[in-house]
C-alpha positions as CSV (number, residue, x, y, z in Angstrom):
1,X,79.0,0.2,2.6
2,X,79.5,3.2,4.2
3,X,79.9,6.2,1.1
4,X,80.8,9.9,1.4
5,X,78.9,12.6,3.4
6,X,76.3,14.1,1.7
7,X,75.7,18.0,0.9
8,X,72.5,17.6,3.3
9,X,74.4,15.5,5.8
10,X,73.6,12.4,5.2
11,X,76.4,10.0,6.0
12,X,75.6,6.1,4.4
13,X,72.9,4.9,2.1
14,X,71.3,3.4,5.1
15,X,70.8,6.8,6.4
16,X,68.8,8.5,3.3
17,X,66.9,5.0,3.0
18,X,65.7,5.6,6.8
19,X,65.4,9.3,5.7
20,X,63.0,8.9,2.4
21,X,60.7,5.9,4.6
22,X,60.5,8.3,7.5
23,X,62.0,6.0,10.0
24,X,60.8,7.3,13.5
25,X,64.4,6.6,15.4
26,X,66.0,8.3,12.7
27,X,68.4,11.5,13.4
28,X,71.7,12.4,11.5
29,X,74.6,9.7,11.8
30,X,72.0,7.0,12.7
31,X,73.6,4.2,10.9
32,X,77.3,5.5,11.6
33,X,76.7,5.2,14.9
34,X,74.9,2.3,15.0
35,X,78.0,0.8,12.8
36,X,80.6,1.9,15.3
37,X,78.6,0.1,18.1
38,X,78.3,-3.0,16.6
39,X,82.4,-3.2,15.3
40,X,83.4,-2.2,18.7
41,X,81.3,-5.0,20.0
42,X,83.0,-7.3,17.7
43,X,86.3,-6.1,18.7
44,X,86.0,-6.5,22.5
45,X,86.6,-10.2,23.4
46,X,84.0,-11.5,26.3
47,X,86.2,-10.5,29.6
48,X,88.4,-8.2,28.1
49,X,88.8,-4.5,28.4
50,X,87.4,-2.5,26.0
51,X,89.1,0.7,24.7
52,X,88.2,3.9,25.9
53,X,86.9,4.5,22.3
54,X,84.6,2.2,22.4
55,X,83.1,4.0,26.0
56,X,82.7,7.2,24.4
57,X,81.0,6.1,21.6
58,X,78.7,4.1,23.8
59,X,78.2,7.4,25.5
60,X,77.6,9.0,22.0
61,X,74.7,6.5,21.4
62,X,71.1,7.6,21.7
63,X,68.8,6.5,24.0
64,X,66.4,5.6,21.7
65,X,68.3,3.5,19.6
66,X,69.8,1.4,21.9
67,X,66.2,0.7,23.4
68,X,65.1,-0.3,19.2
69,X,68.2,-2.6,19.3
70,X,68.1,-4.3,23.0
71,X,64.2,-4.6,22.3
72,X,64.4,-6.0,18.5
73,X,65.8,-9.5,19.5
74,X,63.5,-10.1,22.3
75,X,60.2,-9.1,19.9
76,X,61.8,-11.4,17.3
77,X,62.7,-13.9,20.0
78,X,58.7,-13.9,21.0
79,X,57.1,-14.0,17.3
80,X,59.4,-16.8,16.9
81,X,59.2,-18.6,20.3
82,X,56.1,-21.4,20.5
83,X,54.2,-19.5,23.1
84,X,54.0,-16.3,20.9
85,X,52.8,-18.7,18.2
86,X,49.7,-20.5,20.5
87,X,48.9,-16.9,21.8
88,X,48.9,-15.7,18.3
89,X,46.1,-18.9,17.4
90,X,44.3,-18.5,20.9
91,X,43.2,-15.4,20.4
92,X,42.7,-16.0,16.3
93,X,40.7,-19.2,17.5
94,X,38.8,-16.7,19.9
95,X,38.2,-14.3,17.5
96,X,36.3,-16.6,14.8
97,X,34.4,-18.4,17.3
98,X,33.1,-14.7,18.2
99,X,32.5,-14.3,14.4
100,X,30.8,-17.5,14.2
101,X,28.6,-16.7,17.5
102,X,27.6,-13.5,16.5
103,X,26.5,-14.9,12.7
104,X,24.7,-17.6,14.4
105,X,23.1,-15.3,16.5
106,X,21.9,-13.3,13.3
107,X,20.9,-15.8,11.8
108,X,18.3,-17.1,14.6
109,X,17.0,-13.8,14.8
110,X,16.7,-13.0,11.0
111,X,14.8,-16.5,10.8
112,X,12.5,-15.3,14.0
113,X,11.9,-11.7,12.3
114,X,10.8,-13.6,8.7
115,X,8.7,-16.6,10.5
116,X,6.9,-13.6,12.6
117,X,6.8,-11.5,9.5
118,X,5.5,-15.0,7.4
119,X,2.8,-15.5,10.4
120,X,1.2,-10.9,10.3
121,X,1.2,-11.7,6.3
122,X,-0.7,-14.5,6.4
123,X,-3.2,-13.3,9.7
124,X,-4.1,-9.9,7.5
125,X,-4.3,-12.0,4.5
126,X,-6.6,-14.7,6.2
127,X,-8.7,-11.2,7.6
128,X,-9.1,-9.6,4.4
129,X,-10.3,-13.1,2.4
130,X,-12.9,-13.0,5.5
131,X,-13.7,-9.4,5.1
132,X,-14.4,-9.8,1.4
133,X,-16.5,-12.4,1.7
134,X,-18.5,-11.0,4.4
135,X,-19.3,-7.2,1.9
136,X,-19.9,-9.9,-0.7
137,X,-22.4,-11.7,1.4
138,X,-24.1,-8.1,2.7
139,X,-24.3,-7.3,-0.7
140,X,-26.0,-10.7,-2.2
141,X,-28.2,-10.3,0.9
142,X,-29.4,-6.7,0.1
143,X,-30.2,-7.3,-3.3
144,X,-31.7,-10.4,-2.7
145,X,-33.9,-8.7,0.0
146,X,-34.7,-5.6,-1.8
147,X,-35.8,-7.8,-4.5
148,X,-38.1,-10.1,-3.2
149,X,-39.5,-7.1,-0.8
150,X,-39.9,-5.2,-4.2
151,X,-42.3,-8.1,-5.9
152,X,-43.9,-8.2,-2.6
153,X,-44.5,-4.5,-2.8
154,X,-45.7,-4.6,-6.4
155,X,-48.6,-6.8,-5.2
156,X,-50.6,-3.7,-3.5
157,X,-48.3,-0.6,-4.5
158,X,-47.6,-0.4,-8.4
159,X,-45.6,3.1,-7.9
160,X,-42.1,1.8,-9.4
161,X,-41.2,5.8,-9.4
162,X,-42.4,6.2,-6.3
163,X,-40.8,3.8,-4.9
164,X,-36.9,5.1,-6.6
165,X,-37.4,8.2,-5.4
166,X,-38.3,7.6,-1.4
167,X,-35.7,4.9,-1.5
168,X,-33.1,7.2,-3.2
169,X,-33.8,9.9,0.2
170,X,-32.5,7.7,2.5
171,X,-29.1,7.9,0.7
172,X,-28.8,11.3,2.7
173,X,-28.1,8.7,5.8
174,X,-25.0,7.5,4.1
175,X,-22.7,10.1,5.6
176,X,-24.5,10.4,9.0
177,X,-23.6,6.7,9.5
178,X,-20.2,7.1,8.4
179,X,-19.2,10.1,10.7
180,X,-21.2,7.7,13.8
181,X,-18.8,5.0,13.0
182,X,-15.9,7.4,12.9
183,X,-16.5,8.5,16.3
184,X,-16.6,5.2,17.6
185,X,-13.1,4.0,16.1
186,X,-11.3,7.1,15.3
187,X,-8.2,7.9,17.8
188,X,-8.2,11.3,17.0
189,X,-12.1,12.5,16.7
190,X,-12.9,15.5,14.3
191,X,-16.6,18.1,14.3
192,X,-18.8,16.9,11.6
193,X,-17.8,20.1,9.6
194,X,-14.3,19.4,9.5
195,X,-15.1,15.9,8.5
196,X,-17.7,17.3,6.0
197,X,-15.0,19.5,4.5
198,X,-12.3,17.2,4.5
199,X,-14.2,15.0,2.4
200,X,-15.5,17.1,0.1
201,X,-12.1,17.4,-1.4
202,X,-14.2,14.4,-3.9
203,X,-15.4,17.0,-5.9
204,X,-12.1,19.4,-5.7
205,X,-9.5,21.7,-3.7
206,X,-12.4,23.7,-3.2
207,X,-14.6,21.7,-2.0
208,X,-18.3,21.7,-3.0
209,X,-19.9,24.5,-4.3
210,X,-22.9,25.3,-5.7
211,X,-21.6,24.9,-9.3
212,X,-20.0,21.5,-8.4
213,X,-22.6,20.2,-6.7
214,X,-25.3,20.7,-9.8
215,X,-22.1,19.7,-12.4
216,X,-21.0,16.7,-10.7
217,X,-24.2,15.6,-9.2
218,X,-27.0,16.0,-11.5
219,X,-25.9,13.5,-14.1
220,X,-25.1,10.7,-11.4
221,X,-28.4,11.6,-10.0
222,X,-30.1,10.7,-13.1
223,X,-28.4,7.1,-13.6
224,X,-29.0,6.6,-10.4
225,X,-32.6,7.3,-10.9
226,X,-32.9,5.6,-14.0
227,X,-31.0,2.3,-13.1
228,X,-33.3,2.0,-10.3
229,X,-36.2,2.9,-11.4
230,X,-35.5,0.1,-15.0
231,X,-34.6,-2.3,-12.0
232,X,-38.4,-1.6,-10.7
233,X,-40.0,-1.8,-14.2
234,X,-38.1,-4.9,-15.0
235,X,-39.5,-6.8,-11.8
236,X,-43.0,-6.2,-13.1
237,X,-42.3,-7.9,-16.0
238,X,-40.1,-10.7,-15.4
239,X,-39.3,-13.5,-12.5
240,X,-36.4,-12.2,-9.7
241,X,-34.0,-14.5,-10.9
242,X,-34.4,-13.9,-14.5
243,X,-34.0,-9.9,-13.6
244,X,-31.0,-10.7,-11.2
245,X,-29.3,-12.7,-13.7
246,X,-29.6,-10.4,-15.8
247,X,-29.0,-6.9,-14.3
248,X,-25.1,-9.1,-13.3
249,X,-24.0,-8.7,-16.9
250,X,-23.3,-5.0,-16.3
251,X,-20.1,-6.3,-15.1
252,X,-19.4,-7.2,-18.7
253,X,-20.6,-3.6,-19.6
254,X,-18.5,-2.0,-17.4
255,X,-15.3,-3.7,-18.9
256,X,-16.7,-3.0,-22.4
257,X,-16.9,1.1,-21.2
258,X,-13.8,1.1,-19.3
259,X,-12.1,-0.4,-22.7
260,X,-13.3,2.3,-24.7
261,X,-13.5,5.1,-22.4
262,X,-11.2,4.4,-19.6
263,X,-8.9,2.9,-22.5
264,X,-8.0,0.0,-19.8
265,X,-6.2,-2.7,-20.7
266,X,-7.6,-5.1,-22.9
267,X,-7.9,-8.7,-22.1
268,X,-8.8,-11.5,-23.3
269,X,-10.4,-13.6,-21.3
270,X,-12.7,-10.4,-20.3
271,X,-14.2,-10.2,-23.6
272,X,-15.1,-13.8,-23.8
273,X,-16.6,-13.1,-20.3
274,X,-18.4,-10.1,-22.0
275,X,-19.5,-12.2,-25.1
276,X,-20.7,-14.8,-22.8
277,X,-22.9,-12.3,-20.9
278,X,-24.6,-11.3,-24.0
279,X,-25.3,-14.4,-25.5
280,X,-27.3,-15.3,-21.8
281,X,-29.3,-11.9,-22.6
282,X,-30.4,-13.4,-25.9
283,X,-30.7,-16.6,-24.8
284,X,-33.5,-15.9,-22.6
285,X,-35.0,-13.4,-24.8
286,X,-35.2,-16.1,-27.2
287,X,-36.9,-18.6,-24.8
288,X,-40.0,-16.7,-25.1
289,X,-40.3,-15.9,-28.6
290,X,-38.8,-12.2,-28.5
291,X,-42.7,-11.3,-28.0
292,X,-45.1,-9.9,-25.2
293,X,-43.7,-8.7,-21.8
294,X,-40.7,-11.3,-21.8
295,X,-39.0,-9.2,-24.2
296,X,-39.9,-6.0,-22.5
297,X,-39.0,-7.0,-19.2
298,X,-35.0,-7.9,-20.7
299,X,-35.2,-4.4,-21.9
300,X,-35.4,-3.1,-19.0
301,X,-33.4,-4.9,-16.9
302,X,-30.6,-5.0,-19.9
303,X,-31.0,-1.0,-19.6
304,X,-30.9,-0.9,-15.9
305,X,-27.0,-3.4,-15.9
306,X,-26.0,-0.1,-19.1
307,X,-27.0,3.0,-17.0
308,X,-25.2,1.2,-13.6
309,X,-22.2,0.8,-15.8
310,X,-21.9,3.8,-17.3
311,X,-22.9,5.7,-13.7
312,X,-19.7,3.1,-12.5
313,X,-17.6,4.4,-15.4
314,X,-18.5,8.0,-14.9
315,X,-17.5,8.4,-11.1
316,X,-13.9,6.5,-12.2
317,X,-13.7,9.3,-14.6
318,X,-14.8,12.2,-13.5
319,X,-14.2,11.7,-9.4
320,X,-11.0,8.8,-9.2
321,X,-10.6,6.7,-6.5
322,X,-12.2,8.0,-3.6
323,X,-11.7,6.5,0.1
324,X,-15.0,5.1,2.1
325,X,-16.0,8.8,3.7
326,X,-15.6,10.5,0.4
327,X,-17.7,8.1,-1.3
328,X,-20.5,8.4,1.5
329,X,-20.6,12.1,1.2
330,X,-21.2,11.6,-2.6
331,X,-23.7,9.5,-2.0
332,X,-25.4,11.7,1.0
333,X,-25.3,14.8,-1.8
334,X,-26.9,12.2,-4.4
335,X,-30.1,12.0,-1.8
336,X,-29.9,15.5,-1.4
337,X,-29.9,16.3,-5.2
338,X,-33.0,13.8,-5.3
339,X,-34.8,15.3,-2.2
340,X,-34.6,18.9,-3.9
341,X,-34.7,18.2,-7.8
342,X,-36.4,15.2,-8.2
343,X,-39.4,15.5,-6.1
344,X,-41.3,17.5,-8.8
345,X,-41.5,14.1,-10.9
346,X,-43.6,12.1,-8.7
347,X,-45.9,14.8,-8.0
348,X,-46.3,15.2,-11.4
349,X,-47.0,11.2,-11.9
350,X,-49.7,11.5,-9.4
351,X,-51.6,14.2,-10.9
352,X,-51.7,12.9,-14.2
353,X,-52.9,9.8,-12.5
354,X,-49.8,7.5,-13.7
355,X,-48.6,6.6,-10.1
356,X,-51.4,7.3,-7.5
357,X,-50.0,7.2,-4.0
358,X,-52.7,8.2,-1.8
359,X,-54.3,8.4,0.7
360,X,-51.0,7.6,2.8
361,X,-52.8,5.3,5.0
362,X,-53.1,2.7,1.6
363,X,-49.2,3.0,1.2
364,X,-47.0,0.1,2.5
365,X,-44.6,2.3,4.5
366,X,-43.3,-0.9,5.9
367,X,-42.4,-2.4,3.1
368,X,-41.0,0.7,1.6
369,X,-38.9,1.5,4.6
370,X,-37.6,-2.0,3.9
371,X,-36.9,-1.7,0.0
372,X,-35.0,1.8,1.4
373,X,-32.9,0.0,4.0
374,X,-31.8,-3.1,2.1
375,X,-31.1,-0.8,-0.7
376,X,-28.6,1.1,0.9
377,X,-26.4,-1.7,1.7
378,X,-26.0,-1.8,-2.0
């Protein structure tokens, strides 16, 4: 086994094997040595004297190797021996029952996250089905109210324009209330002009300005008035549930205008919905003979569910989504815009002796103040 020396002084075979794998007891005649050793043990008989030879080599010996070679036997000895192999399966046995603790462990508090998770979802979802129905039922309530206080109305006050425009004032209220209601929630409580401003950002980074607010205002000012003020006209004509029934198809007008405006999506069932509305307008035009005030009356409150749409349409349009304070400070400049633009008109109804609203004393400021209220809860 053992070959010639080597130009770089390796010895054996062995030797540049230990060399190239970067054996850490390796030095220069590693395996010559080692070699030596184990034919002089060979050669010394148990209880005889070994040569002199063999002693010098012995003393020749690192003491690392001999360390590697009295310890090899004995580590071999344990992996082999029974007890190495139980300690070797206790402490594997240990080791996957931790594995298997700590997964069960996971596992119980994953399924305690989701079941708390499951339980939030369905509390906020159970809140917001409550909340809806409780803006829905505000909202039947108003109209309901401002209608039958309305035909009430009409039986000593026949001012329908009158009665738009001092109801259309009180929007200015809108914000007001909102920035009251922020001050009694809000954690971190702003000045009314820093409210003011930050939700003026409606109308754009600048805020509103004089050019914005007679751009963007006057036109919803003027559905608003006219939707109204139809509403009014059609009550005077027709029952409250006929003019209710049929001031709800502007739902169907809406989808019509955001279709061909908004260029939403179309749908199907929609349309039929749509269709369906239409055919109920000329259904009960039809039941009186398309004649008298029946027809004129379903003018006016077909006119009054268009102008709402198209005002509805408009503000998704022109102004986007806007959060609740930036749709109460539209609202608040829409009763401004009325208060300072819109006044002229029934002054000039009253002098040409259309509307006649006075002496105050004759007006039904009760009634009016109730038309106003309910009103703004729509």
């Amino acid at each position: 086994m053992d070959g010639k020396a080597a130009p770089n002084g390796v010895a054996t075979i062995e030797d540049r094997i230990l060399r190239i794998t970067g054996y850490y007891g390796y030095y220069p005649g590693y395996s010559s040595q080692k070699s030596a050793s184990r034919s002089s043990v060979i050669q010394c008989k148990p209880g005889g004297n070994c040569p002199s030879r063999h002693r010098g080599m012995t003393r020749q010996l690192s003491p690392l190797s001999v360390a590697e070679d009295s310890a090899a036997p004995i580590l071999e000895l344990q992996n082999r021996s029974p007890s190495g192999i139980c300690r070797h399966s206790r402490v594997e046995r240990q080791s996957r029952s931790g594995e298997e603790g700590t997964q069960t462990h996971t596992e119980s508090s994953s399924q305690e996250a989701e079941g708390q998770t499951r339980c939030q979802s369905c509390t906020s979802t159970f809140l917001k089905l409550i909340w809806r129905f409780l803006i829905i039922l505000s909202v039947s309530s108003s109209w309901v109210g401002t209608t039958q206080f309305v035909k009430i109305t009409f039986e000593t006050f026949d001012c329908p324009f009158f009665m738009t425009w001092f109801s259309t004032n009180w929007n200015i209220m809108i914000f007001p209330i909102y920035y009251s209601g922020h001050l009694a929630t809000a954690q971190e409580k702003q000045s009314p002009i820093k409210k003011f401003r930050e939700c003026s950002r409606i109308f754009g980074e600048d805020g509103l300005t004089l050019k914005l607010f007679l751009k963007r205002t006057a036109p919803f000012s003027i559905l608003w008035t006219l939707t109204n003020y139809l509403y009014l006209l059609a009550l005077k004509k027709l029952t409250a549930t006929d003019v209710s029934a049929l001031f709800c198809c502007n739902k169907a007008f809406v989808f019509l205008l955001s279709w061909i405006v908004l260029k939403d999506r179309f749908m199907g069932a929609r349309i039929v919905a749509a269709i369906m509305a239409i055919t109920g307008i000329v259904m009960m035009a039809y039941a009186d003979g398309f004649q008298g005030d029946s027809i004129i009356g379903v003018a006016y409150a077909v006119g009054s569910a268009s102008t709402s749409a198209l005002y509805k349409v408009l503000f998704k349009m022109f102004l986007g989504s806007a959060n609740f304070g930036e749709a109460a400070h539209f609202v608040s400049t829409l009763g401004f815009f009325n208060f300072i633009f819109i006044s002229v008109t029934p002054i000039i109804l009253y002098f040409t002796k259309v509307e006649y609203w006075y002496p105050f004393s004759a007006v039904p400021w009760g009634y009016l103040c109730g038309v106003a209220g309910l009103w703004l809860g729509m």
